[in-house]
Every structure is written in structure tokens, then in C-alpha cells.
C-alpha positions in Angstrom: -9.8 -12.4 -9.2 -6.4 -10.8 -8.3 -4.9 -11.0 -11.8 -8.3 -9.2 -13.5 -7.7 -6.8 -10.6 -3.9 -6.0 -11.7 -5.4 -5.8 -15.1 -7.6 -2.9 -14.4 -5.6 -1.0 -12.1 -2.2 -1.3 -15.0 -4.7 0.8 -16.8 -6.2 3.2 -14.3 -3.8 3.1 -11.8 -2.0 6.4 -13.9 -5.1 7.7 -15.3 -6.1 8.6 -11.5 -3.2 11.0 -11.3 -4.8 13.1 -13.5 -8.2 12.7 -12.7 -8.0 12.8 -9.1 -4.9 13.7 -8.0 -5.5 14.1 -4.5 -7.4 10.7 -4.1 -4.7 9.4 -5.9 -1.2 11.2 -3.2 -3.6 10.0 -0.1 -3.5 6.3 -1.5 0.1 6.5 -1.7 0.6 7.3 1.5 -1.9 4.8 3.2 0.7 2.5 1.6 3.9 3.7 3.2 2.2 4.4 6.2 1.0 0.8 6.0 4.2 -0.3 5.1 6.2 0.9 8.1 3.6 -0.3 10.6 4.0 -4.0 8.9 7.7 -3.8 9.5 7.1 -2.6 13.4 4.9 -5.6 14.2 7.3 -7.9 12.7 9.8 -6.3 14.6 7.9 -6.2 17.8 7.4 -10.2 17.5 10.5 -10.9 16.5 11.5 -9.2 20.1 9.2 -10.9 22.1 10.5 -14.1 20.5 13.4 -13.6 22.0 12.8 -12.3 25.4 
């Protein structure tokens, strides 16, 4: 399921740029905002780990 899913979005992943762009900047961002609250949990554990 994950590979047919990487299929499809190799081939509208760009298309969405142009067809709905601003669908396509708020996705982005869900991902970096995403990715900076992963790397704060793991940081967070990794403190109280060691405390």
C-alpha cells in the first residue's frame, strides 16, 4: 500500500502546485511544523531519561 501510494503522489505531488497552490504551501508546512514538534518530544524524553 505505501509503495502504490509513493507512486501516485511522484505524479501529483507537482501537479498540485499548480492546481492548488495554496492546498499545496499549507501541506508543506504541516510538515515542518510536524517535524520540529517530533524533534521536541524526543528531546523532551531524552531529558527525562536522564534526570
Amino acid at each position: 500500500m505505501k509503495i502504490q501510494i509513493i507512486e501516485v503522489m511522484r505524479y501529483a505531488g507537482p501537479r498540485m502546485i499548480f492546481h492548488h497552490p495554496f492546498l499545496a504551501v499549507t501541506h508543506l508546512l504541516d510538515e515542518k511544523r510536524s517535524d520540529k514538534s517530533s524533534e521536541k518530544e524526543i528531546v523532551t524524553n531524552k531529558r527525562d531519561t536522564k534526570l
